[in-house]
C-alpha positions in Angstrom: -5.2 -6.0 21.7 -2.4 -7.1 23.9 -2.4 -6.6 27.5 1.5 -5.5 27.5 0.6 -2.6 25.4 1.0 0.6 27.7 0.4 4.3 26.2 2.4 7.7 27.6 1.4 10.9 27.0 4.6 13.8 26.8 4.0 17.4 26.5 7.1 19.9 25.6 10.4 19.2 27.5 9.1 15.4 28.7 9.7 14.3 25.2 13.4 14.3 25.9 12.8 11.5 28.4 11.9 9.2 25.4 14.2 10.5 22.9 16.6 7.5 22.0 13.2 5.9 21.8 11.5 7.9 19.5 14.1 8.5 17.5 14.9 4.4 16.7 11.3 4.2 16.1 11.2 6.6 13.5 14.2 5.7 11.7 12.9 2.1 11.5 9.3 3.2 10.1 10.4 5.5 7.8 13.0 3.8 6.2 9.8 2.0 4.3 8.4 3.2 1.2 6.7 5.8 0.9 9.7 7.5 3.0 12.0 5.8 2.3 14.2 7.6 5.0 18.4 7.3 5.2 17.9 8.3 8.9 21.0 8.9 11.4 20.8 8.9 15.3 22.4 12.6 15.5 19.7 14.2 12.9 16.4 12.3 14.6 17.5 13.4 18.4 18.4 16.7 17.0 14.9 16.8 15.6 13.5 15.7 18.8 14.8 18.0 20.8 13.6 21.1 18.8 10.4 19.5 19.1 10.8 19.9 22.4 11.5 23.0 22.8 8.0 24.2 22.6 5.7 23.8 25.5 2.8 22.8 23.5 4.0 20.2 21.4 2.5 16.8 22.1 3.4 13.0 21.8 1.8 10.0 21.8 3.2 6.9 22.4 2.5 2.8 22.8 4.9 0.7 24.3 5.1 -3.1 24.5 7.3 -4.2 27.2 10.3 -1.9 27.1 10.2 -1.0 23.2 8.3 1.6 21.9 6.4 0.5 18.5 4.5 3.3 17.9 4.0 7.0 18.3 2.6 10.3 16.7 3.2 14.0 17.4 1.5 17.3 17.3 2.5 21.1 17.7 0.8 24.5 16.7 1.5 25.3 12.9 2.9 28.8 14.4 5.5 26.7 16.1 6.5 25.0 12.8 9.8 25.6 10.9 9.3 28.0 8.2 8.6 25.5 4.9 5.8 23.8 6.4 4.3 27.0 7.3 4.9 28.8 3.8 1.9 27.1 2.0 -0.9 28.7 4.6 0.8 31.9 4.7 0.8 32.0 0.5 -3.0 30.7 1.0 -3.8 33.7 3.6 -4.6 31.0 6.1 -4.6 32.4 9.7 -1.6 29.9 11.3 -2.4 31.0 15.0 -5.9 29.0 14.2 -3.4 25.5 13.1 -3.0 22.8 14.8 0.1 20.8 12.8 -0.1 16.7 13.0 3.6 15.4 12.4 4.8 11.7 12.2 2.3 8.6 13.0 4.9 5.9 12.9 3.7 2.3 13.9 5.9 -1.1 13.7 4.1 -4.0 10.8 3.0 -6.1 13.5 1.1 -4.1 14.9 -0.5 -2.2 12.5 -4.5 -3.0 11.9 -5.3 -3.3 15.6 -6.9 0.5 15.5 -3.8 2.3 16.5 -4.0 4.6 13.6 -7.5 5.7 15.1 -6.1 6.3 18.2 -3.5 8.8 16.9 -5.8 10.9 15.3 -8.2 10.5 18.8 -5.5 11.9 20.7 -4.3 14.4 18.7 -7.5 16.0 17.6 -8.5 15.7 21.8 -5.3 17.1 22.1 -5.7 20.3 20.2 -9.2 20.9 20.9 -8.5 21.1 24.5 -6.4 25.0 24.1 -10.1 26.3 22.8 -8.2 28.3 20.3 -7.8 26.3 16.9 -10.1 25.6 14.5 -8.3 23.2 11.8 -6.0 19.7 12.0 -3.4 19.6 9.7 -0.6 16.7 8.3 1.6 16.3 5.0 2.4 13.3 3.1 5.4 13.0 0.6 4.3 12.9 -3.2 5.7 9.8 -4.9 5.8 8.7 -8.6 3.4 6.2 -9.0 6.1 4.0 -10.9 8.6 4.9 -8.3 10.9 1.7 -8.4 11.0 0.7 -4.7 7.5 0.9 -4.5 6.2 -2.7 -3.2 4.2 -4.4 -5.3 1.4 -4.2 -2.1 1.5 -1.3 -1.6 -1.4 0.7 -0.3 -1.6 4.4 0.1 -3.1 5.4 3.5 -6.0 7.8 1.1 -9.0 6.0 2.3 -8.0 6.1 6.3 -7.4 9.7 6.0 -10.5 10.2 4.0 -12.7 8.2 6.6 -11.2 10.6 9.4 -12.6 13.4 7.2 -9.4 14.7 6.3 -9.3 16.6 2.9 -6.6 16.6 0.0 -5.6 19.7 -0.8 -3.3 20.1 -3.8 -2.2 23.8 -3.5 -1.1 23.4 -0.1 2.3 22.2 -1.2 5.4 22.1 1.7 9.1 21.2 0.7 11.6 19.1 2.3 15.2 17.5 2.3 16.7 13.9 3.2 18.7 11.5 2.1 16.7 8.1 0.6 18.0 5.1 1.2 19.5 4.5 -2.5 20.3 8.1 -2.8 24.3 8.7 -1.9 22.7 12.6 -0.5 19.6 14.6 0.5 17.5 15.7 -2.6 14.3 17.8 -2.4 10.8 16.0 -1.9 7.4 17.7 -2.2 4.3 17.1 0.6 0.5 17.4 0.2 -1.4 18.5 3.4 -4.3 17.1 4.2 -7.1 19.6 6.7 -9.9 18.7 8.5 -12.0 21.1 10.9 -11.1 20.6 14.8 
């Protein structure tokens, strides 16, 4: 792995210091399918900063040079806007005992180096170390399997989140809104979670 790649750790209110960062990073990563994200400057550092807002939220970063080409965030479930905590409420899941695993947003080139496992590493290391939650969770967006902008080499990331001993779950269901990039406004999308045992 390259030499000039340097990691930094934020907790809480030091995300702000990486914002504009951040916030070109995942605009550039989720604009790919399966996302396929219309993102805006004013809506990702609006996003960032309610992520920051909570002491315990958690970001992970790699930089090369001065440009930030990767990152993933985590944050208690009981810190969560409402939607994505809706399905474990319905499913009498305790939330207090959730650890939530947002984005994991990594530039092509380099992508298969391992980085992947290193999110989920810190994350997990992350939310072991308040003693206080039991279970990891993340969502991914539910696509057609004909969906028209999906490339023809396309791989879903199934078997990587499988091997980390993460588990599909189909009635844990969240819902959220944004804009694709051929849509001309937001529309509703559904998300699967995925839960593994911390």
């Amino acid at each position: 792995m390259p030499e000039q790649l340097r990691f930094v750790k934020k907790q809480g209110n030091e995300i702000l210091s990486f914002a504009p960062d951040f916030a070109e990073l995942r605009i550039a990563v989720f604009r790919d399918f399966p996302y396929l994200y219309e993102g805006s400057m004013e809506y990702e550092l609006e996003y960032i900063r309610t992520y920051a807002s909570c002491e315990d939220a958690f970001v992970f970063a790699v930089y090369h040079g001065d440009q930030m080409v990767g990152a993933t965030t985590c944050v208690p479930l009981k810190y969560e806007t409402q939607n994505v905590q809706q399905p474990f409420l319905e499913q009498n899941y305790d939330i207090d005992s959730i650890f939530y695993f947002g984005e994991s947003v990594l530039l092509k080139p380099y992508r298969g180096r391992g980085l992947g496992h290193r999110f989920f590493d810190e994350r997990e290391t992350y939310a072991r170390s308040f003693g206080t939650y039991s279970i990891a969770v993340f969502c991914s967006v539910n696509r057609d399997e004909n969906h028209l902008l999906q490339p023809v080499d396309y791989i879903p990331n199934d078997r990587f989140w499988t091997k980390r001993k993460y588990t599909k779950h189909p009635e844990l269901i969240c819902e959220m809104r944004w804009q694709d990039i051929d849509e001309k406004q937001e529309s509703l999308k559904t998300l699967t979670f995925w839960l593994n045992h911390l």
